[in-house]
LUMZA-500058 format. One record per residue (C-alpha): residue number from 1; residue in one letter; z, y, x. Coordinates in pm, 1 decimal. Layout:
<rs>
<NUM,'A',<Z,Y,X>>,
...
</rs>
This chain:
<rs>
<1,'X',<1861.2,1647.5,905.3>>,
<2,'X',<1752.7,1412.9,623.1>>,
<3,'X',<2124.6,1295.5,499.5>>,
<4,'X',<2023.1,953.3,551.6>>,
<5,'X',<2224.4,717.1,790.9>>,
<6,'X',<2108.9,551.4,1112.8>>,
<7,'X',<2235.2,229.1,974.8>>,
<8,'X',<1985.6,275.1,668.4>>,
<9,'X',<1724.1,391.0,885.4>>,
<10,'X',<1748.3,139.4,1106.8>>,
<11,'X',<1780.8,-156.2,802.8>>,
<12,'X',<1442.5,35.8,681.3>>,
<13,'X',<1243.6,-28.4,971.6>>,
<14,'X',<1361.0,-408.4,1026.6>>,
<15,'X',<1151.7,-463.3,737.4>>,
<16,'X',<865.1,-310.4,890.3>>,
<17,'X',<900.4,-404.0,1251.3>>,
<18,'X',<651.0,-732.0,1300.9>>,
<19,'X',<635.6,-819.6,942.9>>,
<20,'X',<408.1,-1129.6,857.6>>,
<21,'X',<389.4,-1072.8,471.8>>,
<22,'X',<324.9,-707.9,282.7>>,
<23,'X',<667.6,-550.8,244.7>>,
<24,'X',<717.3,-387.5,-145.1>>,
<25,'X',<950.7,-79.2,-114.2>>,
<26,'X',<1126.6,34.3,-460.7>>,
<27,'X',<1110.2,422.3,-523.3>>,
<28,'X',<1242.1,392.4,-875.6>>,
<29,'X',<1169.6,198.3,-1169.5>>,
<30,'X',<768.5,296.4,-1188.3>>,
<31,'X',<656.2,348.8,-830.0>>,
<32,'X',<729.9,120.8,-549.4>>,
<33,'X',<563.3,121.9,-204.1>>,
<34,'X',<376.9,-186.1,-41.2>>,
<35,'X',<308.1,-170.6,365.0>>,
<36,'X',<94.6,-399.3,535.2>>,
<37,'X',<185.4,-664.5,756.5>>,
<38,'X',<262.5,-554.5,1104.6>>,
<39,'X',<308.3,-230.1,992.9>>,
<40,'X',<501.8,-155.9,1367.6>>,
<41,'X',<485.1,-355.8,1657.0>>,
<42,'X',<760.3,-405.5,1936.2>>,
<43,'X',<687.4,-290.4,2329.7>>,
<44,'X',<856.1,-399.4,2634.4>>,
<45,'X',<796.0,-108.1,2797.2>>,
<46,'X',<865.9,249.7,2655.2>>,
<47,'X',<564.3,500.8,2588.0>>,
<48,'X',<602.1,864.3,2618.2>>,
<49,'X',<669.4,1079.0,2309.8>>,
<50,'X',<701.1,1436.6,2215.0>>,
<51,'X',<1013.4,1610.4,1958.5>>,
<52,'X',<947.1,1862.9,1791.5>>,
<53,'X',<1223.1,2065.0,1552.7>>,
<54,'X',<1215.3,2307.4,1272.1>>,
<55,'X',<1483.4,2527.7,1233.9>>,
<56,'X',<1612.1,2457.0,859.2>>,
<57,'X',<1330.6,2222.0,752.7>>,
<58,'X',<1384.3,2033.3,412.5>>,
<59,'X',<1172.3,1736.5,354.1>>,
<60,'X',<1253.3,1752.8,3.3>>,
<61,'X',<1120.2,2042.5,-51.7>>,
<62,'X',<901.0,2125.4,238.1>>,
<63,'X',<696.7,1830.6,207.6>>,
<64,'X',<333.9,1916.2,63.6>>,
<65,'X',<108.7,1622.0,-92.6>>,
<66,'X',<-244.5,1646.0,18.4>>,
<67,'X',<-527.1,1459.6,16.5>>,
<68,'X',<-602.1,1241.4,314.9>>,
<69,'X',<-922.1,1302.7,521.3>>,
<70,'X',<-1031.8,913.4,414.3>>,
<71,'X',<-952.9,646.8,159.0>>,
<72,'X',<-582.5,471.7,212.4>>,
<73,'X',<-750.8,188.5,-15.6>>,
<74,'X',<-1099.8,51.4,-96.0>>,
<75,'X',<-1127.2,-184.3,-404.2>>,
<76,'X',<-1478.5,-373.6,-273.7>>,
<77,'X',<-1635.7,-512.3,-610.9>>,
<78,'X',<-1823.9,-833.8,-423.7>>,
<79,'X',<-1997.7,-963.2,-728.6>>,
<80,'X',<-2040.5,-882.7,-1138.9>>,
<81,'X',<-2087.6,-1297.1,-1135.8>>,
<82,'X',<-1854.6,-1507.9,-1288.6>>,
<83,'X',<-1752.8,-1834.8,-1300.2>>,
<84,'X',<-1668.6,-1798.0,-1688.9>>,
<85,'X',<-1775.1,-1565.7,-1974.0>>,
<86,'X',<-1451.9,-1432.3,-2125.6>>,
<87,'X',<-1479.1,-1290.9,-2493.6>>,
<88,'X',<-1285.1,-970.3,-2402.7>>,
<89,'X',<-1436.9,-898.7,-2087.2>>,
<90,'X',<-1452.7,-521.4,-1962.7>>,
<91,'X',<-1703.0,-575.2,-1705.5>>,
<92,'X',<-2081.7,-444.0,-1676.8>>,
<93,'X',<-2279.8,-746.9,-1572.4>>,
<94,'X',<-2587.1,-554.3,-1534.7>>,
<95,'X',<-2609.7,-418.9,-1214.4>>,
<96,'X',<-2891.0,-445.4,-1004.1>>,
<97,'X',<-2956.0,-466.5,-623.9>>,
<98,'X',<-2570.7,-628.0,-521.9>>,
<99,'X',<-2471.0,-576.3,-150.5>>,
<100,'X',<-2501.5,-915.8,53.6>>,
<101,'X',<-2252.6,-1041.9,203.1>>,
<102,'X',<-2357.3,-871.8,536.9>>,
<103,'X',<-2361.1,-551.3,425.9>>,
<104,'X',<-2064.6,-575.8,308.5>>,
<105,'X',<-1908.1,-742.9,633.3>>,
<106,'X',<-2039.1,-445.3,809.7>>,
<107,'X',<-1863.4,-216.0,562.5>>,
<108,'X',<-1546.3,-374.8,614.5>>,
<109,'X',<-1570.9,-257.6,1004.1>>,
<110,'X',<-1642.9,47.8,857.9>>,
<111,'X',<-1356.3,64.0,689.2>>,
<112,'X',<-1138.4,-0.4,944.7>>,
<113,'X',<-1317.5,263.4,1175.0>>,
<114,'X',<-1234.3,547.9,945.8>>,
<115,'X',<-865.0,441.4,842.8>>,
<116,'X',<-897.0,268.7,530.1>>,
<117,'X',<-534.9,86.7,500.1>>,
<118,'X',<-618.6,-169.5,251.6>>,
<119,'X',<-900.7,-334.8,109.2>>,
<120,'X',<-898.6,-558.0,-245.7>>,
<121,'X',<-1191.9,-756.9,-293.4>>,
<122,'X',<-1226.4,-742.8,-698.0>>,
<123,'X',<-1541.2,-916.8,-937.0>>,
<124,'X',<-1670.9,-1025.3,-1116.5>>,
<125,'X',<-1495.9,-1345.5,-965.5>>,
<126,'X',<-1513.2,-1319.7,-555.3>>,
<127,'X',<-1542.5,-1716.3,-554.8>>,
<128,'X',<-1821.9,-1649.9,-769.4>>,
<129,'X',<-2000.8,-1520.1,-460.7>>,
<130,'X',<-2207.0,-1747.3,-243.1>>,
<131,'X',<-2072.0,-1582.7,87.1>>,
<132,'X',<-1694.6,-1575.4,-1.9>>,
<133,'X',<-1588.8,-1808.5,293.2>>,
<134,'X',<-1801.4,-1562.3,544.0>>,
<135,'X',<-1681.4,-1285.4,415.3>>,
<136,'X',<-1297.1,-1329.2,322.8>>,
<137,'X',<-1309.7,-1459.0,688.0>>,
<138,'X',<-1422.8,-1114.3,831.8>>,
<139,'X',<-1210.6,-924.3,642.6>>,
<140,'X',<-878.2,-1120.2,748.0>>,
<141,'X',<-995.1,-1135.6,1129.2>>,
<142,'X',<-1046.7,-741.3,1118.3>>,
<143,'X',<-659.3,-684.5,969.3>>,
<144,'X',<-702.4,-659.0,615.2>>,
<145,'X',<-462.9,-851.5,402.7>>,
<146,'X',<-651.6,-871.4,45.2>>,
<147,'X',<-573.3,-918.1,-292.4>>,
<148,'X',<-752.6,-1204.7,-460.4>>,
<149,'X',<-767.6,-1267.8,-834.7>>,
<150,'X',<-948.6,-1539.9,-981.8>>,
<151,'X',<-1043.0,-1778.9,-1282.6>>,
<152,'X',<-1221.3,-2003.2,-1006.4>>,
<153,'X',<-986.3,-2324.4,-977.0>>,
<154,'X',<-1096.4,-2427.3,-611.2>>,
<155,'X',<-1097.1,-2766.4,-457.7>>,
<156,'X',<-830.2,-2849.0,-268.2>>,
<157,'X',<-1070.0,-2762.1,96.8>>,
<158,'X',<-1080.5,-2415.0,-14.9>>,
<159,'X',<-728.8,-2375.7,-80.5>>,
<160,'X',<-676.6,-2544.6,275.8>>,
<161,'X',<-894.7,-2253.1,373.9>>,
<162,'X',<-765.7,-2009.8,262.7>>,
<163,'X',<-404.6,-2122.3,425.8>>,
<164,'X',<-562.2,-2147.4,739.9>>,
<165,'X',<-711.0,-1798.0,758.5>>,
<166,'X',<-394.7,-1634.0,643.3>>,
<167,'X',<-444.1,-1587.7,263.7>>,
<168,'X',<-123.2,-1673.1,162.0>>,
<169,'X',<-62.2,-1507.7,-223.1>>,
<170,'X',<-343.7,-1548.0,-487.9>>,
<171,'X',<-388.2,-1407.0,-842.9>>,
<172,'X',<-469.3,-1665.7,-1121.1>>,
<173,'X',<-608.7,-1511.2,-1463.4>>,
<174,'X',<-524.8,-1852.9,-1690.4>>,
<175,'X',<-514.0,-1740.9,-2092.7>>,
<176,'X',<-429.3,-2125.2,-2250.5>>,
<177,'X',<-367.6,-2493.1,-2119.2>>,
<178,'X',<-593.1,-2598.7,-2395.9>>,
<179,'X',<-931.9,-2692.9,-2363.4>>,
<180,'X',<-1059.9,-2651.4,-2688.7>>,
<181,'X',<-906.0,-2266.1,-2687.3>>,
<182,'X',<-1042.5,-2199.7,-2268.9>>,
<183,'X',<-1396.3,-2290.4,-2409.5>>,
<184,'X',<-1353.4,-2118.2,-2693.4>>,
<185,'X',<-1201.0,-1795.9,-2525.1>>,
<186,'X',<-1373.8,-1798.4,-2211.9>>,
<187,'X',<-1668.2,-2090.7,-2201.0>>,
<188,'X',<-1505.4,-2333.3,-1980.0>>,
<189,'X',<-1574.2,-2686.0,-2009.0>>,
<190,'X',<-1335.5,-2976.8,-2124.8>>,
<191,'X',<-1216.4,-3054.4,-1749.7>>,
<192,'X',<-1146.6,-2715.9,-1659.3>>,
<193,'X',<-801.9,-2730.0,-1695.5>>,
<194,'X',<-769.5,-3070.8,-1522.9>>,
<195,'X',<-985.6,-2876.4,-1209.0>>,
<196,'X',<-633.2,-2592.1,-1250.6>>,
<197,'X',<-403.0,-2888.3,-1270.4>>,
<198,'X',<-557.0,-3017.8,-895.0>>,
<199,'X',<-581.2,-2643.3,-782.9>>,
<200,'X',<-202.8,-2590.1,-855.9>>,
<201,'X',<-137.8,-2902.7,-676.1>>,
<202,'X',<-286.5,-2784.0,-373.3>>,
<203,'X',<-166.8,-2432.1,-341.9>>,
<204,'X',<165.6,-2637.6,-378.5>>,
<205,'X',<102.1,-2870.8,-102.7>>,
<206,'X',<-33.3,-2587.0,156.2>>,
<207,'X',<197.1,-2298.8,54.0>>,
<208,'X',<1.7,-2069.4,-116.0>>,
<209,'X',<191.3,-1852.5,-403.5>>,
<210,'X',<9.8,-1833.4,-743.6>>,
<211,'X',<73.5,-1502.8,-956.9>>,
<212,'X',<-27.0,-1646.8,-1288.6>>,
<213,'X',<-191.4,-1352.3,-1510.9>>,
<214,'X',<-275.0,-1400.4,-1892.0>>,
<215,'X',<-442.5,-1217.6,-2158.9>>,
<216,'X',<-285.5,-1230.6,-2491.2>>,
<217,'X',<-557.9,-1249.7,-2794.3>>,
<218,'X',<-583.4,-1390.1,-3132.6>>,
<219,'X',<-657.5,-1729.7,-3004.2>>,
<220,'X',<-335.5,-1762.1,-2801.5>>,
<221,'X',<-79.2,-1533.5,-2886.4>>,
<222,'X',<120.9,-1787.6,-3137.0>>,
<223,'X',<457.8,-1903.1,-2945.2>>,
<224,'X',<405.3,-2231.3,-2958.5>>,
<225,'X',<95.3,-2192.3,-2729.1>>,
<226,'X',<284.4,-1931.5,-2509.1>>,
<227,'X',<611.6,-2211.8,-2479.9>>,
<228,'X',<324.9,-2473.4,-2393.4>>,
<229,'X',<181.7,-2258.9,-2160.0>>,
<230,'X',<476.1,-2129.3,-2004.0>>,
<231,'X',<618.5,-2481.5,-1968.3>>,
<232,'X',<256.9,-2588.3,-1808.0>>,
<233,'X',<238.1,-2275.5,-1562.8>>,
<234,'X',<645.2,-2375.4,-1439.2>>,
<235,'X',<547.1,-2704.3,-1382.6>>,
<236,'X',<425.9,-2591.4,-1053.0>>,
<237,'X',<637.7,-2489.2,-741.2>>,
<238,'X',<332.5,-2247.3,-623.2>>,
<239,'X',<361.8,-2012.9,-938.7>>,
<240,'X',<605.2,-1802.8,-937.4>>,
<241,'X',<540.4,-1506.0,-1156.9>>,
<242,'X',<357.1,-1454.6,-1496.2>>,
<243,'X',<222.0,-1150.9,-1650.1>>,
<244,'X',<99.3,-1124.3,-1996.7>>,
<245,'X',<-79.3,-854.1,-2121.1>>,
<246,'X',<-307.5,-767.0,-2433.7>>,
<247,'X',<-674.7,-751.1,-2432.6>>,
<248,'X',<-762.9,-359.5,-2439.1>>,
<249,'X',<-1069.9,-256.2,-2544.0>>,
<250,'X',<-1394.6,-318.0,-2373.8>>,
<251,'X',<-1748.3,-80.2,-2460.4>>,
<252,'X',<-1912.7,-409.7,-2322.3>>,
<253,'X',<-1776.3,-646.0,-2606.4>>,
<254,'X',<-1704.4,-423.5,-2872.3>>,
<255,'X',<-1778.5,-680.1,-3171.3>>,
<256,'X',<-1551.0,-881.0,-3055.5>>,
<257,'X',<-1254.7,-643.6,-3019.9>>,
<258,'X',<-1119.2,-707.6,-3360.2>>,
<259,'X',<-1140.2,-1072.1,-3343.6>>,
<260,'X',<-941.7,-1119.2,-3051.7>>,
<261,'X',<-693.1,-835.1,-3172.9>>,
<262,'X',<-343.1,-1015.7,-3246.6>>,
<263,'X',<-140.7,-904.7,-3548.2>>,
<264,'X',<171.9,-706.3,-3385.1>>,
<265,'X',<378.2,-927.7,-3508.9>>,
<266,'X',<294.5,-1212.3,-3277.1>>,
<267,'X',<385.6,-946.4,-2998.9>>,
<268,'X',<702.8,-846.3,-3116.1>>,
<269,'X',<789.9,-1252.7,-3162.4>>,
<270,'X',<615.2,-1307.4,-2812.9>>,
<271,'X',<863.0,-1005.6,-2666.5>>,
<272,'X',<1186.1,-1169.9,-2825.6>>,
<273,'X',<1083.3,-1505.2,-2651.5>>,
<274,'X',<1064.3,-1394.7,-2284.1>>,
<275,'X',<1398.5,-1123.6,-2374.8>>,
<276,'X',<1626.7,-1366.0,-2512.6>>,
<277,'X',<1565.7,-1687.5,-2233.1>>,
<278,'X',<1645.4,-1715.7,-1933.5>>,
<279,'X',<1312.5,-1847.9,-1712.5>>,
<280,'X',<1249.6,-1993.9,-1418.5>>,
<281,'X',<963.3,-1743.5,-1356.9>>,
<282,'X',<925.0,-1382.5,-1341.3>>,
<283,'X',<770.7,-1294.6,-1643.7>>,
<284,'X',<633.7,-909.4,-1681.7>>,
<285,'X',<491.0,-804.8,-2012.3>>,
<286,'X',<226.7,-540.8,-2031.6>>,
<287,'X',<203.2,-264.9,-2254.9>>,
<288,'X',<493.1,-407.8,-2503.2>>,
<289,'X',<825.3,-382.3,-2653.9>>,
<290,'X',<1064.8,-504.8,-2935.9>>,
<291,'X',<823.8,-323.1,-3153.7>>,
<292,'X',<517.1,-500.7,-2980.8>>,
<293,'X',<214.8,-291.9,-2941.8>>,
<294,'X',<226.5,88.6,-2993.8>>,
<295,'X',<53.0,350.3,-2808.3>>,
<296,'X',<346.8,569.0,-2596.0>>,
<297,'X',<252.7,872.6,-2721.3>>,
<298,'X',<454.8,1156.1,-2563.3>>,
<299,'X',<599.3,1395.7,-2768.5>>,
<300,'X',<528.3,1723.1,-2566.2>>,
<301,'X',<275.2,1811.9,-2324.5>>,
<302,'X',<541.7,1828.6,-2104.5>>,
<303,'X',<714.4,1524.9,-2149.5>>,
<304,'X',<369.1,1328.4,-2095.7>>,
<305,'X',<335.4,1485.4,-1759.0>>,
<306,'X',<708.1,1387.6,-1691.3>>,
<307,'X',<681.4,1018.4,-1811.9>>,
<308,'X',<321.8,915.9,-1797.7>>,
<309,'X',<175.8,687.0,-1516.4>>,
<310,'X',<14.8,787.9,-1197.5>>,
<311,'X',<-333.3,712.9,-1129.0>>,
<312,'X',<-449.4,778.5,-796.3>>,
<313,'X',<-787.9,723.7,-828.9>>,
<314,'X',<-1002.4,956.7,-569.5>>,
<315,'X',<-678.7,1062.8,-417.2>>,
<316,'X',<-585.6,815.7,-222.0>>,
<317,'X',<-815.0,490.5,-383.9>>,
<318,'X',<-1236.6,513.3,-406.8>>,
<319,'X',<-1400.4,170.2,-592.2>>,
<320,'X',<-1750.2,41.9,-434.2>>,
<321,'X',<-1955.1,-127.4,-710.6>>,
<322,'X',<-2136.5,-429.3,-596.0>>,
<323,'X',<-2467.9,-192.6,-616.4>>,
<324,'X',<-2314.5,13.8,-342.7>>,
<325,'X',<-2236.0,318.3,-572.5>>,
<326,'X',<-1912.7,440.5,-485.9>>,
<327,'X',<-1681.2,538.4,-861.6>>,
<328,'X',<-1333.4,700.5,-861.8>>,
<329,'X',<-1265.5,397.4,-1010.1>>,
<330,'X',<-1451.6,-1.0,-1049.7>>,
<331,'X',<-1367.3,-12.0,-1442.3>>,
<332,'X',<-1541.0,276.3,-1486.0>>,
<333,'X',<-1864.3,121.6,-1374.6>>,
<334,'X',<-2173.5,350.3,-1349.8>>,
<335,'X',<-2005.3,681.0,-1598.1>>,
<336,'X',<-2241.8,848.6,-1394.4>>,
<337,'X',<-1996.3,1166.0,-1422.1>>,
<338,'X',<-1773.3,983.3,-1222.6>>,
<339,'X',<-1989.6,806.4,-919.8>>,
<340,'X',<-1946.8,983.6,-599.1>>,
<341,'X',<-2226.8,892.5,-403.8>>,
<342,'X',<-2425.4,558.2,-271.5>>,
<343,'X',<-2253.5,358.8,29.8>>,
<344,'X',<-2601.3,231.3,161.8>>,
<345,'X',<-2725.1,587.5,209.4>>,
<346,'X',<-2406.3,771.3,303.4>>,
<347,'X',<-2084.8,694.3,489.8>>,
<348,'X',<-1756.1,628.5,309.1>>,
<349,'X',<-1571.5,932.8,440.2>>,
<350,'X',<-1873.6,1127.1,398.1>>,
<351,'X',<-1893.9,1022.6,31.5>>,
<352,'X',<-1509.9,1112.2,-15.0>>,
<353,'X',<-1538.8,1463.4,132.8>>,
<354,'X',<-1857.4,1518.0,-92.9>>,
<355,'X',<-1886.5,1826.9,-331.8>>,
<356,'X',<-1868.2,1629.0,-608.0>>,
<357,'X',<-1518.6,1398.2,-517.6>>,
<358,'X',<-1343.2,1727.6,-405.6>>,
<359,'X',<-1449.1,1862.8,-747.9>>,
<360,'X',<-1338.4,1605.6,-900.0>>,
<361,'X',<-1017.8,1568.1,-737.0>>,
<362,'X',<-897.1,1944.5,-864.6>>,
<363,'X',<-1119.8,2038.0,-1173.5>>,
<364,'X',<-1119.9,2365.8,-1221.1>>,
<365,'X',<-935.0,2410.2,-1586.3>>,
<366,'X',<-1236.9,2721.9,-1641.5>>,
<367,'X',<-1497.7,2429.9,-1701.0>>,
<368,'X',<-1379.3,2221.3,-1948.5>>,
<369,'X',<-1516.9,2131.7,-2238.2>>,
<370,'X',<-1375.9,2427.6,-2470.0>>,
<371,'X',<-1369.4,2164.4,-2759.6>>,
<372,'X',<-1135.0,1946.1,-2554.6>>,
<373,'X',<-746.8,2004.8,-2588.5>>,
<374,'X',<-728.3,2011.9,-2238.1>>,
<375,'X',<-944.3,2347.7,-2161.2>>,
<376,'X',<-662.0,2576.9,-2242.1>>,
<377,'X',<-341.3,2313.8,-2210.5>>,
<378,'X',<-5.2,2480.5,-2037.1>>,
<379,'X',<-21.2,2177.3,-1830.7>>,
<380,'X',<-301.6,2095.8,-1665.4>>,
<381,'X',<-201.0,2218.4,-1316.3>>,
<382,'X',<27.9,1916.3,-1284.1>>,
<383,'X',<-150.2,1677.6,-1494.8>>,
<384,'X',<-521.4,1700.9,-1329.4>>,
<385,'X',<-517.3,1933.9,-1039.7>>,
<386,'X',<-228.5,1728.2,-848.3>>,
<387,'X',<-231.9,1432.4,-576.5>>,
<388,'X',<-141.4,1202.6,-868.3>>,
<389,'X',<-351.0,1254.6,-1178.0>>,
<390,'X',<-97.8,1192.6,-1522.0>>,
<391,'X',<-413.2,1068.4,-1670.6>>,
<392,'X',<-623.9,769.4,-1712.1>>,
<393,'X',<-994.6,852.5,-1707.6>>,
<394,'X',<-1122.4,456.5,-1838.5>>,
<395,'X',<-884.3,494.0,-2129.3>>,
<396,'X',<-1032.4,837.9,-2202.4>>,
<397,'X',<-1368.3,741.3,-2192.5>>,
<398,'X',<-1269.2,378.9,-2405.3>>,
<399,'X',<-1124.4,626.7,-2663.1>>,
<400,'X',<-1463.3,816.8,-2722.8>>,
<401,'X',<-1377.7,1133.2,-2575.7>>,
<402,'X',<-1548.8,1339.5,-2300.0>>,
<403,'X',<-1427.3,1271.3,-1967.6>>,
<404,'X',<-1244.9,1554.6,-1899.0>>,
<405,'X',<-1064.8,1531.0,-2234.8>>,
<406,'X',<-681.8,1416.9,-2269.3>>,
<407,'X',<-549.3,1064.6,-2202.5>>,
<408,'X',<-461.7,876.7,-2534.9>>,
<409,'X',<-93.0,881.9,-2429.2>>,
<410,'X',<-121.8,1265.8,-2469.8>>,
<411,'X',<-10.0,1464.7,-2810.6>>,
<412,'X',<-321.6,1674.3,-2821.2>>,
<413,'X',<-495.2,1360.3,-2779.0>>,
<414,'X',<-701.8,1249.4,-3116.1>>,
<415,'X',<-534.5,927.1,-3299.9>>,
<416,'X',<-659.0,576.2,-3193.7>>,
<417,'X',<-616.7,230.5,-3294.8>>,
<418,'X',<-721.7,77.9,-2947.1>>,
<419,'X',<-533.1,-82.1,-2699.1>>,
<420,'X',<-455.2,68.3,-2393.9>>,
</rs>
């Protein structure tokens, strides 16, 4: 009935069957499908199970996208604290009244109570928080295999930690390997990158896989500083993949934006590097090309909905601030147009069946803005009103627009000189 072979079927499923680590499924070159670990489990003894057939059924094309009755993911902001004070920073340090670390323990039940598939703990920086150990403990124990991204370097008895509970892969923001730039670019202090060096060391010793993450500015985008830094980041046998990518815009650091700007030629000689050698990482580059930096604008209306990515944010993803208020998405912060509700006086699926998420989730095209491009666009069906929104509601706020105006990628978008 589906054309597909046992044999593939079956290969499918091995990957799935009793899996340890979170298996990444390729769909095409822009989506790809992670499952959690233990996704199925094997039983000695057989359970009952019903069949049911439909005469003629095509799951090509009798398969309907809808919204699920809960959240498949939470991102869980723990903290707007930080460890360091990076010039390009996007984040709102200013909210008040932060869950504890018990509240949020008991969310994480929650969570798992009403379905929630995965949960990322996001920052401010989670080591950052004074509970981290309690907490990160919790959420492992309950099933929950989370992301972790950090500029913390940890002593070596945290990384053990970590090991021992089961965090195995961790994200590591590092922009230089020189002091003098770090406390420049994000306050450190002279022995910070000695504290990375030990850090490195001891993910290496007890297995746990670095993703190294930098962002390119004007204080580190030459290419000698991305050779030194590349050669410092494959220096260690616990980081295995890089990703640059250019400071965007941030509304919290605006003064700053053109400072830490690069001129687009240092991307286009920072994309020739990584093309033309062969590494002994995985590099990914963000947001450039041979041309370095230039907003893909689409052509037609129609091509952007073809070609642009997908966000599902309140269709499959809800973000709870460390306040407790509950935004389509965290980098949005407190846009109060886009806050769904508060997850100390309401429940989470309660909040994501609310008036105001279900509105949000298929805008009627009737109440937009009549200045924006968007309130009489041919489009707007499959760009806003669809499981997988074709826009990016930060980037159309960080571009100055209304909220339910056009992403910047769009052609009846207005011209920027941002980067997002």
């Amino acid at each position: 009935m589906t054309g597909i072979s046992a044999r593939a079927i079956r290969s499918f499923l091995d990957q799935l069957i009793e899996n340890q680590e979170p298996q990444s499924i390729k769909v095409n070159d822009k989506i790809s499908v992670v499952f959690p670990p233990n996704l199925l489990r094997k039983f000695e003894s057989p359970t009952s199970s019903n069949h049911f057939e439909v005469p003629d059924f095509d799951w090509q094309k009798d398969y309907t996208y809808t919204r699920p009755s809960a959240p498949l993911s939470v991102n869980l902001m723990v903290t707007t604290k930080c460890t360091t004070d990076c010039k390009y920073c996007y984040a709102n340090r200013g909210l008040q009244s932060l869950l504890t670390t018990d509240e949020m323990i008991d969310l994480t039940k929650h969570f798992k109570e009403i379905g929630v598939i995965n949960l990322n703990l996001t920052g401010g920086d989670i080591f950052a928080h004074e509970g981290w150990e309690k907490l990160l403990k919790t959420v492992v124990e309950v099933g929950y295999n989370p992301f972790l991204s950090t500029k913390t370097p940890i002593s070596a008895e945290k990384v053990r930690f970590l090991k021992e509970i089961g965090c195995t892969v961790l994200q590591f923001s590092i922009d230089s390997c020189k002091p003098e730039v770090l406390h420049e670019l994000i306050n450190a202090d002279m022995e910070y990158i000695s504290r990375v060096k030990a850090m490195f060391d001891a993910c290496t010793e007890y297995g746990i896989q670095v993703n190294a993450r930098s962002v390119i500015t004007s204080l580190s985008c030459d290419l000698p500083s991305i050779k030194e830094l590349y050669a410092f980041l494959s220096g260690f046998d616990c980081v295995t993949e890089w990703s640059l990518t250019p400071a965007f815009f941030s509304e919290y650091k605006e003064e700053l934006y053109k400072y830490l700007e690069p001129e687009n030629k240092d991307f286009e000689t920072l994309y020739a590097f990584f093309a033309s050698n062969e590494l002994k990482l995985k590099v990914y580059i963000n947001k450039l090309d041979e041309n370095g930096y230039s907003l893909k604008r689409c052509d037609t209306v129609e091509n952007f909905v073809k070609d642009n990515t997908i966000c599902l944010a309140n269709s499959t993803v809800i973000s709870i601030l460390a306040n407790g208020k509950c935004s389509i998405c965290e980098m949005l912060y407190e846009h109060e147009e886009f806050i769904l509700g508060d997850i100390r006086k309401e429940r989470l699926d309660t909040i994501w069946n609310s008036p105001k998420a279900l509105y949000l989730y298929n805008p009627p095209q009737e109440d937009v803005n009549p200045k924006s491009a968007c309130s009489k666009c041919k489009v707007y069906g499959s760009c806003k009103q669809t499981m997988g929104k074709r826009v990016c509601y930060m980037d159309i706020v960080k571009s100055g627009q209304l909220h339910d105006g056009p992403d910047p990628r769009c052609p009846e978008a207005p011209e920027s000189d941002k980067i997002y």
